[in-house]
C-alpha positions in Angstrom: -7.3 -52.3 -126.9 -6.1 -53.1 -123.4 -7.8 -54.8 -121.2 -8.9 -53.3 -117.9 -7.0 -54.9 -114.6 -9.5 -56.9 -113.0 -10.9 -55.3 -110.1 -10.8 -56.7 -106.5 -14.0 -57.1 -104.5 -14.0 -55.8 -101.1 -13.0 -59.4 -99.0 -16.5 -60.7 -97.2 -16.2 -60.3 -93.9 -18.3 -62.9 -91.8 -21.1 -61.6 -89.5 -20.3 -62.2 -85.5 -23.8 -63.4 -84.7 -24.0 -64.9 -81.5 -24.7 -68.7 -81.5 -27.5 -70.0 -79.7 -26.3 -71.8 -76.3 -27.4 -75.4 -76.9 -29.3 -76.9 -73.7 -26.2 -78.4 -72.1 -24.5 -75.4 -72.6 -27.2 -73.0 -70.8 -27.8 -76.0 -67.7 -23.5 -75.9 -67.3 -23.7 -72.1 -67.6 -26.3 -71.9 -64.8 -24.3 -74.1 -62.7 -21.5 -72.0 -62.7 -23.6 -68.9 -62.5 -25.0 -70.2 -58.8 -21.5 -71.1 -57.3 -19.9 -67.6 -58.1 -20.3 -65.2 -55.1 -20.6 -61.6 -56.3 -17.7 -59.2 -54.7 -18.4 -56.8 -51.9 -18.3 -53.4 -52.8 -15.9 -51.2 -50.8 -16.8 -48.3 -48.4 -15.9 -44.9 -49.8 -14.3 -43.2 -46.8 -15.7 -40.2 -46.8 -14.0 -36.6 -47.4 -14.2 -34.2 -44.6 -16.2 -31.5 -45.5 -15.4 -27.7 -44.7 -17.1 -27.3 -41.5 -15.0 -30.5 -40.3 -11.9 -29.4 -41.4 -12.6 -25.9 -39.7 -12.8 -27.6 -36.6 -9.6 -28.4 -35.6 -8.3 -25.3 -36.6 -10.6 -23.9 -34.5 -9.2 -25.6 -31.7 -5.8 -24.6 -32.5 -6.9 -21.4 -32.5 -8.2 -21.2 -29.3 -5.4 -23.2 -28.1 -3.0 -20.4 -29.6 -5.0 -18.3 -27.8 -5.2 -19.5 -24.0 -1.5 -19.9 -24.5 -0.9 -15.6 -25.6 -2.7 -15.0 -22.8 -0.7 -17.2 -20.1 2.1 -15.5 -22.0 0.5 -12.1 -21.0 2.6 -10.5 -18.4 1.5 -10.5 -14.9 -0.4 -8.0 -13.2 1.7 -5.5 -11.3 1.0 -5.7 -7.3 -1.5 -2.9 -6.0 0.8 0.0 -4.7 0.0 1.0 -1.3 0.1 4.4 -0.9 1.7 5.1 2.9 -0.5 6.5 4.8 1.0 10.7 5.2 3.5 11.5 7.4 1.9 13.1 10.1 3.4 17.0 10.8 6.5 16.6 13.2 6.3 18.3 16.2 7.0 21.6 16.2 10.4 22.3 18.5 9.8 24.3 21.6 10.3 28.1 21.4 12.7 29.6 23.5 12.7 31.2 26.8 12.1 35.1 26.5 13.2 37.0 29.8 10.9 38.9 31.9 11.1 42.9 31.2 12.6 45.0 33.9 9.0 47.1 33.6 6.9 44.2 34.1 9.2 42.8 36.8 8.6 46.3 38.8 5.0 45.8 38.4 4.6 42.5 39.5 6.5 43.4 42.5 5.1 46.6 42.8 1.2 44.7 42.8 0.5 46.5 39.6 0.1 43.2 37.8 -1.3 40.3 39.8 0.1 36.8 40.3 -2.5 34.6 39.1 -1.0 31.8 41.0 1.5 30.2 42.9 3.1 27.0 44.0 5.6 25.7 46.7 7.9 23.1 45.6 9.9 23.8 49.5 10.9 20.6 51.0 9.6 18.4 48.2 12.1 15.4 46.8 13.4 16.0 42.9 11.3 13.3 41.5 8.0 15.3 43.6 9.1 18.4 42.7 9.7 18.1 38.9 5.8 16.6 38.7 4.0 18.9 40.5 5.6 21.5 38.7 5.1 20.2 35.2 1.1 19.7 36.5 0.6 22.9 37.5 1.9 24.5 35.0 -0.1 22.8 32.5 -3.4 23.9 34.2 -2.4 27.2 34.5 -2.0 27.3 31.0 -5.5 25.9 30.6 -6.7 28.4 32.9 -5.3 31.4 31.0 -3.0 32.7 33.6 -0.5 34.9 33.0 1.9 35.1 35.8 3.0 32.6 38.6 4.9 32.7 41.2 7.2 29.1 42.0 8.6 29.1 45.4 11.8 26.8 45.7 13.2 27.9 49.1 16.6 29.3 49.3 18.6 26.2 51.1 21.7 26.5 52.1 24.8 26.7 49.5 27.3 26.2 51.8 28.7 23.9 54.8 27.6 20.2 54.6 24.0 20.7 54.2 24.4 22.7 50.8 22.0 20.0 49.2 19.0 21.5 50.7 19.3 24.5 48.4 18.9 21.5 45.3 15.8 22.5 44.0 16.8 26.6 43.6 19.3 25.0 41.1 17.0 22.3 39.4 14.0 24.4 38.8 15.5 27.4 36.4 17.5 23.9 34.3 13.9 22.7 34.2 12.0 25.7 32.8 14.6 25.5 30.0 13.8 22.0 29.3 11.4 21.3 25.9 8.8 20.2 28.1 8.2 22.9 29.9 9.0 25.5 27.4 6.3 25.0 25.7 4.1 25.8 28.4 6.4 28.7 29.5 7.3 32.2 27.8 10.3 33.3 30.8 10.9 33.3 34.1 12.9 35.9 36.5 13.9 36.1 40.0 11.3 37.1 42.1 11.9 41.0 44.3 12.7 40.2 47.6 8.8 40.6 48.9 7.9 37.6 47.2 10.8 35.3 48.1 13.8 36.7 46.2 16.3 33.9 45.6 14.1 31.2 46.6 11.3 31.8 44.1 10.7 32.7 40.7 8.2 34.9 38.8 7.1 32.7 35.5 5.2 33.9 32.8 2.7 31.0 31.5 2.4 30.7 27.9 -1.7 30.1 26.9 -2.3 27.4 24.8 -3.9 28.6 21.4 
């Protein structure tokens, strides 16, 4: 019969017990133990938390935010409105002659002259006032018909200026000044002055 390898026993494998620091040992150990200076330990810095982090974003924000609205576009000026044109003057009406019927009456004494008013002698300047004044009160008054005395003058030889005012008076009647405060005029009929005076019909003011 054959014989049976011999088997190997598992190799012994020494314990690790510690050994028993001998009194020299421990005193050295000590020794050493009191000159060594434990190490500091080193600040954690710590992480910003949410509401920390929001804020400069926050401020951003708002930043972004004053700057859209200085990028806003400016406010537009206030417009005026002009004040309204005020209703221009409405032009004089024209001179209307005196009818040939109402003519005859007024010479005739069937219609009364309300009042009258001698411009004979007077300069240009005195003449072209008085007028103008009294025919603005007669239109106050509500007259109707006036009669303006100018004086004939003479229209010939070297004192032909005298008979300026029979000229001026009918040019002035015409003018827009007085035409709104008269309607017509005519030559008066010989019993009220003939060429030196005029019957004028007074336009009322309404």
């Amino acid at each position: 019969m054959s014989k049976k390898p011999p088997q190997l026993s598992d190799p012994v494998v020494p314990s690790r017990r510690r050994r028993a620091l001998s009194e020299p040992e421990r005193e050295l150990w000590e020794s050493v133990a009191k000159q060594v200076k434990p190490l500091r330990k080193k600040h954690r810095v710590a992480k910003p938390t949410a509401t920390a982090a929001a804020a400069p974003e926050s401020a951003v924000g708002a930043l972004k935010s004053a700057v859209k609205l200085a990028a806003v576009k400016p406010i537009a000026p206030l417009k005026i409105k002009p004040p309204p044109k005020l209703d221009a003057p409405r032009p004089a009406p024209p001179l209307a002659p005196i009818g040939r019927r109402e003519r005859a009456h007024l010479s005739r004494g069937k219609k009364s002259i309300d009042g009258r008013i001698d411009l004979h002698g007077m300069t240009q300047t005195r003449a072209h006032g008085a007028l103008l004044s009294f025919l603005h009160r007669a239109s106050l008054e509500g007259m109707t018909f006036v009669l303006v005395i100018t004086g004939k003058g003479r229209t010939v030889g070297p004192e032909s200026e005298r008979g300026i005012l029979r000229r001026q008076v009918p040019h002035w009647l015409g003018l827009p000044e007085f035409r709104t405060l008269v309607v017509g005029f005519e030559e008066a009929h010989i019993g009220h002055g003939g060429e030196g005076a005029l019957y004028v019909r007074v336009r009322r003011v309404r």
